[in-house]
Structures are given as structure tokens and as C-alpha cells.
C-alpha positions in Angstrom: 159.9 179.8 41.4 160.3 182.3 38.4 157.1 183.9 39.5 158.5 184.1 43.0 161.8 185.6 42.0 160.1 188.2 39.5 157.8 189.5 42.9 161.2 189.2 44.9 162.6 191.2 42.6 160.2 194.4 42.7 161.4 194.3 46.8 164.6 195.2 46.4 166.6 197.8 46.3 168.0 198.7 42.7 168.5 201.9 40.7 164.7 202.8 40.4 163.6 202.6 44.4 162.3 205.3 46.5 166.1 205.0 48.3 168.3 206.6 45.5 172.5 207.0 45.8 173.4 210.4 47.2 176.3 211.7 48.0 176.5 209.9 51.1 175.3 206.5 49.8 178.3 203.6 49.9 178.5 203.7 45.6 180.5 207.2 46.1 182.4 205.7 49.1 185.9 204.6 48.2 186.2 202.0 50.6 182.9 200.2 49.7 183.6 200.8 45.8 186.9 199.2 46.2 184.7 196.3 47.7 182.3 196.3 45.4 185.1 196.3 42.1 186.5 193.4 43.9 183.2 191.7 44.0 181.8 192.2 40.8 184.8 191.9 38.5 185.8 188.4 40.6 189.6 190.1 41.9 188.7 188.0 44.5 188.5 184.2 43.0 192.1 183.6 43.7 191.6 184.0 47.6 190.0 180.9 49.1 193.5 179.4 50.3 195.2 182.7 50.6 196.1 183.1 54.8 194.0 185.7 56.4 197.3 186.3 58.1 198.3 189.0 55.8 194.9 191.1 56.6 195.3 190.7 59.9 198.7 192.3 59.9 197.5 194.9 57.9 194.4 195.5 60.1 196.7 195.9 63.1 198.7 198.8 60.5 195.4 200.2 59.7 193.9 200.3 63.1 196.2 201.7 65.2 195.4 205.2 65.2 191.3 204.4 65.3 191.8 202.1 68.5 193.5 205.5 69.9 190.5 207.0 69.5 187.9 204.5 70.0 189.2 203.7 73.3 187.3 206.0 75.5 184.0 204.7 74.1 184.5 201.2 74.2 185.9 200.8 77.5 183.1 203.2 78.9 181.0 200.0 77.9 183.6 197.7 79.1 184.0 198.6 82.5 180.5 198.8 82.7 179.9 195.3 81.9 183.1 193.5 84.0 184.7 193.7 87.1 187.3 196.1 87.6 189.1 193.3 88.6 188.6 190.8 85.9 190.0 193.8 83.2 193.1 194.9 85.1 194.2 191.2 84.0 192.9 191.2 80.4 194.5 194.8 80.4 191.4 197.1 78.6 193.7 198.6 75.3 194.2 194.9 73.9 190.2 194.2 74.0 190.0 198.2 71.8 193.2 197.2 69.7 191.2 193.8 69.2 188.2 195.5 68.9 189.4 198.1 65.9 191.6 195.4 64.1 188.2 193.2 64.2 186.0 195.2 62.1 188.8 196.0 59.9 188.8 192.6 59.3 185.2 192.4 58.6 186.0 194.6 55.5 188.8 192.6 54.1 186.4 189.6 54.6 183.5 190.5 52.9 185.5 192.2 50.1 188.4 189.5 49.4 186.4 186.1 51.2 182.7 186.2 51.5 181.2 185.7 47.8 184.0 182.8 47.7 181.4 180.3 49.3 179.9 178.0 47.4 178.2 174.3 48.2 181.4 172.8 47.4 183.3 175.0 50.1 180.3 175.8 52.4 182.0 173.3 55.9 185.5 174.9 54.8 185.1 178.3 55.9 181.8 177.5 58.6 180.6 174.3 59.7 177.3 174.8 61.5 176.1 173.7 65.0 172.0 172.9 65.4 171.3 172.7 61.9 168.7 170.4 63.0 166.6 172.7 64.9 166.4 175.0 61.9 166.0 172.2 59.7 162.4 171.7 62.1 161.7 174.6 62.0 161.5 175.4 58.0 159.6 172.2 57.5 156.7 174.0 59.1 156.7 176.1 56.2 155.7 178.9 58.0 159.2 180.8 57.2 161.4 181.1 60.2 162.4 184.6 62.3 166.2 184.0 63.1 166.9 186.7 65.7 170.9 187.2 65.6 173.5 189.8 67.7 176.5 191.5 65.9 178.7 189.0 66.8 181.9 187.9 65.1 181.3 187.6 61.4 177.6 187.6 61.9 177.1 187.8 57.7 178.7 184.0 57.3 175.2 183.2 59.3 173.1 184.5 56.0 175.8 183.2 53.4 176.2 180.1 55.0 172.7 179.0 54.1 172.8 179.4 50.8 174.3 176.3 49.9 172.3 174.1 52.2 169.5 172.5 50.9 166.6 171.2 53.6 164.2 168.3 53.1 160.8 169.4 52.9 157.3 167.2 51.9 160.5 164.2 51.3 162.1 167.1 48.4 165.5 168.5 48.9 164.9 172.3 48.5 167.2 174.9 48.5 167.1 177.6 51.6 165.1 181.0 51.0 167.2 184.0 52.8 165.8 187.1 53.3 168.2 190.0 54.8 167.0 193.2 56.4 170.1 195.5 55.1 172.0 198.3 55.7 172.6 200.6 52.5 176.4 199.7 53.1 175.7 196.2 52.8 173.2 196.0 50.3 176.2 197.5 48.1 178.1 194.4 48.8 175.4 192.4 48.5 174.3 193.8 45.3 176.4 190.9 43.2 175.5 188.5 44.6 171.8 189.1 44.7 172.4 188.8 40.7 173.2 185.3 40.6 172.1 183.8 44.0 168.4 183.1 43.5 167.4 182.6 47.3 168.7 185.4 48.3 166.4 188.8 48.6 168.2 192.0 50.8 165.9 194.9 51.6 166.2 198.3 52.9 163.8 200.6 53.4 162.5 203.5 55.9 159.2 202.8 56.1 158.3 200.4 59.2 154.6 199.6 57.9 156.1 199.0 54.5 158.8 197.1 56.0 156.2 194.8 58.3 154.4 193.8 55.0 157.4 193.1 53.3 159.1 190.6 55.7 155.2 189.2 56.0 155.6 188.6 52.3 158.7 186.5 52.8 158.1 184.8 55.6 154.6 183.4 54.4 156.9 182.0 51.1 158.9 180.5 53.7 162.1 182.2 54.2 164.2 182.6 56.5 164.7 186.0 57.7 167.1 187.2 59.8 166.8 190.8 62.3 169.5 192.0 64.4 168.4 191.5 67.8 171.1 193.6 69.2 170.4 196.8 66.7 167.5 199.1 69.5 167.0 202.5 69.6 166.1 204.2 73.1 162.0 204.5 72.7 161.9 200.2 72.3 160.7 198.3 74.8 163.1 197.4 78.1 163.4 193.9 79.4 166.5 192.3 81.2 169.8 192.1 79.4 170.3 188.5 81.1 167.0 187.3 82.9 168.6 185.8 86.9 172.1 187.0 86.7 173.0 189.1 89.6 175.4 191.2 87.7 173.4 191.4 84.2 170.0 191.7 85.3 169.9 195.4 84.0 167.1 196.3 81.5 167.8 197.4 77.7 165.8 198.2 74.7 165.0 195.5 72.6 163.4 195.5 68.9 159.7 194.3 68.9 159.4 193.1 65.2 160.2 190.0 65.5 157.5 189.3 68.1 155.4 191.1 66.4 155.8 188.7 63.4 155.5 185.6 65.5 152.5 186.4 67.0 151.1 187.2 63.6 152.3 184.1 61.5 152.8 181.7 64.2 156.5 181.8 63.0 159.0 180.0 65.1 161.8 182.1 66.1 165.4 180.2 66.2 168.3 182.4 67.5 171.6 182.0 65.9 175.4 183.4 66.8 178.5 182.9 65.0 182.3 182.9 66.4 185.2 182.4 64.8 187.4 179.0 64.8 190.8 180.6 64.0 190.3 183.7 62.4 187.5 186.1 61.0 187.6 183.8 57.2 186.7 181.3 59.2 183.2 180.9 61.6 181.1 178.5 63.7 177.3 179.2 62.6 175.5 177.8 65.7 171.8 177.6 65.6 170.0 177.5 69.0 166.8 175.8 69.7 163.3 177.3 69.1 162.0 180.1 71.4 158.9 179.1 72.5 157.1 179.5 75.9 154.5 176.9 74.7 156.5 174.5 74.1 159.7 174.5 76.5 160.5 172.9 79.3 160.2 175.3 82.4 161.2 172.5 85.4 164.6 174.0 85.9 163.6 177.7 85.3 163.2 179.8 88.4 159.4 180.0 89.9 158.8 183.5 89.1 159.6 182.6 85.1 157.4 179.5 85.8 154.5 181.2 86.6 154.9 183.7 84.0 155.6 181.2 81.3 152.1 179.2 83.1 150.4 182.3 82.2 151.6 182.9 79.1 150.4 179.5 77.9 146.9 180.6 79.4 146.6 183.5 77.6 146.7 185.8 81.1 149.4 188.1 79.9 148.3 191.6 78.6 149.9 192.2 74.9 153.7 194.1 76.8 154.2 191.1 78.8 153.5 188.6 76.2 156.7 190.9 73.9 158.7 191.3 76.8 158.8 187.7 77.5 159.7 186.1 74.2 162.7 189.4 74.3 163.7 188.0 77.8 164.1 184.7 76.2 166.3 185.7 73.0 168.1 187.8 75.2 169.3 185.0 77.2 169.9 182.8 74.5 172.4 185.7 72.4 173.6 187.7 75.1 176.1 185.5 77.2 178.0 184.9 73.4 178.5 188.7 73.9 179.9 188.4 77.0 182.4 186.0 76.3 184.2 187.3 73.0 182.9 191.3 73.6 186.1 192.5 71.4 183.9 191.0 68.5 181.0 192.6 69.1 180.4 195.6 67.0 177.4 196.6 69.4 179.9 197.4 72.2 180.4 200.8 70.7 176.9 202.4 71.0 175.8 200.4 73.5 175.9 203.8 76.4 174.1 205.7 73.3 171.6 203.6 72.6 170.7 202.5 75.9 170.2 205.8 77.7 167.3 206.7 80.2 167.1 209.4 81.8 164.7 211.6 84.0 164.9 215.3 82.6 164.6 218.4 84.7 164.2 221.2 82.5 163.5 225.0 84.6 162.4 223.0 87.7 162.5 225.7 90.6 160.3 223.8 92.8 160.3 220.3 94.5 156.7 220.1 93.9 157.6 220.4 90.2 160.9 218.1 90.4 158.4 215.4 92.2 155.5 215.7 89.8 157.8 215.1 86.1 159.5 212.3 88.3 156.5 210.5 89.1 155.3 210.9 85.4 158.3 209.6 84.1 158.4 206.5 86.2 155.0 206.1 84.9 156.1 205.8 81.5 159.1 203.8 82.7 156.5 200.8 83.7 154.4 200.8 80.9 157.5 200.8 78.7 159.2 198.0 80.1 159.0 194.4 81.0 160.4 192.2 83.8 158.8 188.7 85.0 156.2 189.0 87.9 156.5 192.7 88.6 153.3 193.8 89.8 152.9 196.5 86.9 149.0 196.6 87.8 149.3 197.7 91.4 152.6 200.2 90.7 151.2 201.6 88.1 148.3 202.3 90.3 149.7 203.6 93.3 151.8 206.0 91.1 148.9 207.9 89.2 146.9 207.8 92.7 150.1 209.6 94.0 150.2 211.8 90.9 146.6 212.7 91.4 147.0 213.6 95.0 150.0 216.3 94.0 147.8 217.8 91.4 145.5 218.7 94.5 148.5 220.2 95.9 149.0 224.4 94.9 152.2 225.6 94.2 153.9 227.8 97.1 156.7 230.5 97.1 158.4 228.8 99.8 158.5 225.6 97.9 162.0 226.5 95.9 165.3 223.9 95.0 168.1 224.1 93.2 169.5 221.2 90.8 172.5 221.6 90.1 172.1 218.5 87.7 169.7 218.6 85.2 168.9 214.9 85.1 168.2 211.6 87.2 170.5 209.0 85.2 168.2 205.1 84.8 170.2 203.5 81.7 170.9 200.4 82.4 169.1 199.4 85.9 166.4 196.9 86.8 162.9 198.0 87.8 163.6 197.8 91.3 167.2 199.7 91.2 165.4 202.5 89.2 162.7 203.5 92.0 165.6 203.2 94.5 167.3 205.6 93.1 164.7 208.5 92.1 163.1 207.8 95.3 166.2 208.0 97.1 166.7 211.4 95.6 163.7 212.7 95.7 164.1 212.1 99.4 167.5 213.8 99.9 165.7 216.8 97.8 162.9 217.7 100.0 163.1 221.3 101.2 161.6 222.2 104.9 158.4 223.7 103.1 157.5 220.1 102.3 158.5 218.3 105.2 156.3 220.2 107.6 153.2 221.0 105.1 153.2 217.9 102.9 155.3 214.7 104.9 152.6 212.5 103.8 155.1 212.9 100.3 158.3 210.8 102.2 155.3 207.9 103.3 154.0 207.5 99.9 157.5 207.7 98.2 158.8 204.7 100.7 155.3 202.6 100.3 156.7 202.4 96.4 159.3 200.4 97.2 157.7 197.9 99.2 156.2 196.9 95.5 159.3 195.5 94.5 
């Protein structure tokens, strides 16, 4: 193990790494050196049985001018995900009051709360639900991916594990955690990561060095947990909820930890937390292995049968193989979200970083509007992933079509003007996305292209009989 620790060790962050403190870094931020003094010089030891009660008032203090000004943002993602209806009765300020208060909270918690766990305590501040399935899944000892959303007090997930011990080859062994981190938490982390041998937390900028890294740790058999929830626009799209009428809109979705399971043959066990009275206190629940080999597909619908049927026979190019096992995390995490979204840091970027949108940049012609269209919704399919769409046969009838108009010579009399400078696709299905471009691309057409070119209208209306 001292070998182990020593390799650990050179991994992370300290002092001496590539990453060095600026002026930005959280050691010169007050509020995360207030933290950290708290942390390191044990301020804190005398707060297991103090009430969170008195943070929370002061959170609702603290907050009240930031939920002023948070509001706009957060309900733009709020009334986007729930009925008008349905927030009319929850009135939409309390959820941004709650919101604000919430990650206030999450400071208080770390800095006065979270290095207060120890074996002896570990059930006191968060029982956990399905230990059992990551308990079968470490005994593989292949290390296990543990996919997890910003939910709640999502750091009790990591802390909570390490005072559990698992039985592995009949020996009770303590849990190896590994933490991709944020400079701000690697700060608070910092103390612990002195005296808490199985932890490691890592940050870097560097996504090869990162992949070999987290290989590192998982072949020693930890358990390493990636935010699930934290995408950036260029990822690959699947459905938010796979089969829900309302939430069947795609997102990004990171890709590493398919990547790693398909490269280690790691099992992948999705966890959420949420909190039994207040934020000092969480439920750790560990959900049951993704796995398309393995599950049980009699009550799933036939289209994720048949794709799941594939799978297992090895038919699914390398994008539908990723954009399956992201379907099924998705569906496993994202319905927590939906039910406590006031605790879900996510809910604040969530327009940002899930913006699509066709561009339109000097277009003066239809021709010109039609042709950057059609190559966008090219892109659009090969960068995204819903069960049993015919990618193969869209993809091909849209460069057929984008062949054809590059046979086509620009005219004179071919002129529009766009008063927008975009088609807006965040946050739509496959199916609602060609609707819409098609629909105005239609409404677009000038008469230079309706009586010279109508075979345009047939071959922009055969698209959507694909879907």
C-alpha cells in the first residue's frame, strides 16, 4: 500500500504541479481560505451536534440579494422544464430563494461539517441505500466508474466511503476513492488528502493526461466518481429522459466514462444523494449496475429492446454503443433532478451549456441559408444519439441532397432577408429539430426557387418521413 500511496501521491495536485496558485486560484480567495483555516487548524471539531439551523438562517441573510439576481437564470431553466401550471402553485421565487440559500449551505457544510465524518459517525450524518450493488461491483476488482449529478450534497457521496470497508478475496479492505476535482475543491480537500490514505483528488487540463490517470486508478481498483451532469456544448447529445413525453429532449453528455468502460470492462454504478432534514445530513443511494449485457430488457419499450439486442451482438457502430450506455445513466440520475431541482446546482447553466443553434452568418441568398442548414443537420446526426433512428439512411439522403445543391449556380434573383441570425435546436429531439429547420426553410423560399428549383420543398418534406 505504501508503494501505492507514494505513486498516488505524484498525481496530485500540490505546490510543485504544472497547475500553480494565481491570483485567481481559491488559496487567495477569502471565502475558501476561511474554509480552508477552519479545516486545517480543526475550528471545526466542536460542530458534529451543533443544529444546522443557525446556517440556514444565516444562508437565508446571506442570500437574499443573490436570489435577486439569480432569478432570471434559474427560472429561464425552470419554466422550461415544468408546466406553467405546476409553478404557478410552487410559486417560482421560493424554488431561487431555495436555490441561493442551498449552495450557501453547501459552504457552511463543507467548511464547519464535512471533515467531521469518521467510521464512528459515518450512518449519523448519511446512511446509504444499495450499498450492495457497489459492494458487487468492487469485488470485481476492476475499479468501479460511479457516474453522479450535482445533486444535493453530492460531496457526502465521496466522504461517505471512506469509512466503509468492503469484503474482498474473504478480507475486509478499506474503499479506494478517487475524485476528479475542481481547483475550489481540491483546496478543501487539501487536508484531508493528508491524513485520509484512500483518498487521491486530481485536477488537471489535459484530457489525454487525465484518461491515463483515472486508468491508473481504476486498474488499482478505485472507485472514481465523474459528474455526469458537468457537459459542454461539442459532447455528444442523447435524450435527457429516454420515453417521457415531456423530457425526451436531447443534451450533451460527457463521454469519459464510456470511454473507460469499454476500455477496462469497468462496471458503472450511478449514485445520487438527497438530504433527510437538512444539507448536514444526506441519503447516499447507490443504483444498480449499468449494463446492457446484463439487464433485464422485458419491460423496456421495443425500440430500446432491439437496440439493447444489438448492442449485445456487437451491431452498433462505436456513437451508438456511447450514446446508449449515456441514455441509461441519464435515466437512472435525471428524474432525482426533477424532483428536488432547487438542489441542483446544474439548474444554473443548464440554457448555457446546452445551446444548439444553426448560424447564419451574411447569408443573402436562400440557396446559401439551405446549403449551411443542411450541413449543419449533418453534423447534428453524427453528433447525436437516439434509439433506432435511422442515422444510416438520414444521413444519406441529406449529403445526396447536399450534393444536388452544389450542382445548383448561384442567381441574382435568388436574394432573402433574415432578420434572425440563427435557427434555435437546444434542447429538442431528433425528430422536433428537422421539423423545425424544415419548416422554416419552407416558409423562407423566395419565388426564384419555387418556380426554378421546387424539387427543393419535395426533398425537404421526404426528410421527415425518416422519423
Amino acid at each position: 500500500m505504501n508503494n501505492l500511496l507514494d505513486e498516488k501521491k505524484s498525481n496530485t495536485l500540490n505546490e510543485k504541479s504544472a497547475i500553480k496558485p494565481t491570483d485567481t486560484f481559491p488559496d487567495n480567495n477569502l471565502v475558501y481560505r476561511i474554509a480552508h483555516f477552519i479545516q486545517k487548524y480543526r475550528v471545526n471539531r466542536f460542530f458534529q451536534h451543533v443544529p444546522f439551523t443557525i446556517f440556514r438562517s444565516l444562508s437565508v441573510i446571506l442570500g437574499y440579494q443573490h436570489a435577486v439576481n439569480g432569478h432570471p437564470q434559474l427560472s429561464k431553466t425552470w419554466k422550461f422544464l415544468y408546466s406553467q401550471k405546476f409553478l404557478e402553485k410552487i410559486k417560482l421565487k421560493r424554488w431561487t430563494n431555495s436555490f441561493i440559500r442551498y449552495n450557501i449551505q453547501l459552504y457552511f457544510d463543507t467548511a464547519f461539517y464535512l471533515s467531521l465524518r469518521n467510521s464512528k459517525n459515518k450512518d449519523y450524518f448519511h446512511p446509504v441505500v444499495g450499498f450492495n450493488h457497489l459492494e458487487k461491483a468492487i469485488q470485481q476488482k476492476k475499479g468501479v466508474l460511479i457516474p453522479l449529478i450535482h445533486l444535493g450534497e453530492y460531496l457526502h457521496t465521496l466522504y461517505t466511503l471512506l469509512y466503509r470497508n468492503v469484503r474482498i478475496d474473504e478480507d475486509s479492505q478499506k474503499i479506494l476513492v478517487f475524485a476528479l476535482s475542481s481547483k475550489e475543491n481540491e483546496f478543501l480537500f487539501r487536508e484531508q488528502l493528508k491524513k485520509i490514505d484512500n483518498l487521491s483528488a486530481v485536477i488537471t487540463t489535459d484530457f489525454k493526461s487525465l484518461q491515463k490517470t483515472v486508468q491508473y486508478y481504476l486498474k488499482k481498483n478505485y472507485c472514481v466518481f465523474i459528474a455526469q451532469d458537468y457537459y459542454s456544448k461539442k459532447q455528444l447529445r442523447v435524450p435527457f429522459l429516454y420515453n417521457s413525453k415531456r423530457y425526451n429532449f436531447l443534451v450533451p453528455c460527457p463521454q469519459m466514462i464510456t470511454y473507460l468502460h469499454f476500455s477496462l470492462d469497468c462496471p458503472i454504478i450511478p449514485v445520487t444523494t438527497y438530504p433527510k432534514q437538512n444539507l448536514k445530513f444526506s441519503v447516499v443511494k447507490f443504483l444498480p449496475e449499468v449494463n446492457p449485457m446484463t439487464m433485464n430488457i422485458s419491460n423496456e419499450t421495443q425500440t430500446l429492446q432491439k437496440e439493447i439486442v444489438k448492442y449485445r451482438n456487437g451491431t452498433l457502430n462505436k456513437k451508438q454503443k456511447y450514446g446508449l450506455i449515456s441514455l441509461l445513466i441519464n435515466r437512472e440520475l435525471n428524474p432525482y433532478l426533477l424532483r428536488i431541482p432547487f438542489l441542483w446546482q446544474g439548474a444554473f447553466l443548464f440554457f448555457d451549456r446546452t445551446q444548439l443553434r444553426i448560424r447564419f452568418k451574411n447569408v443573402k441568398s436562400y440557396l446559401e441559408m439551405l446549403k449551411i442548414t443542411i450541413s449543419e443537420l449533418i453534423l447534428f446526426i453524427q453528433n447525436s444519439y437516439e434509439a433506432g433512428r435511422k442515422d444510416e439512411e438520414i444521413f444519406e439522403s441529406l449529403k445526396s441532397f447536399s450534393a444536388d445543391l452544389d450542382e445548383i449556380k448561384e442567381d441574382p434573383s435568388d436574394v432573402i432577408t433574415l432578420n434572425n441570425k440563427y435557427i434555435e435546436i437546444s434542447r429538442l429531439n431528433g425528430k422536433n429539430v428537422f421539423q423545425k429547420t424544415i419548416s422554416i426553410l419552407l416558409s423562407f423560399q423566395n419565388s426564384y426557387i419555387k418556380q426554378n428549383h421546387n424539387f427543393i420543398s419535395q426533398r425537404l418534406n421526404s426528410l421527415l418521413t425518416l422519423f
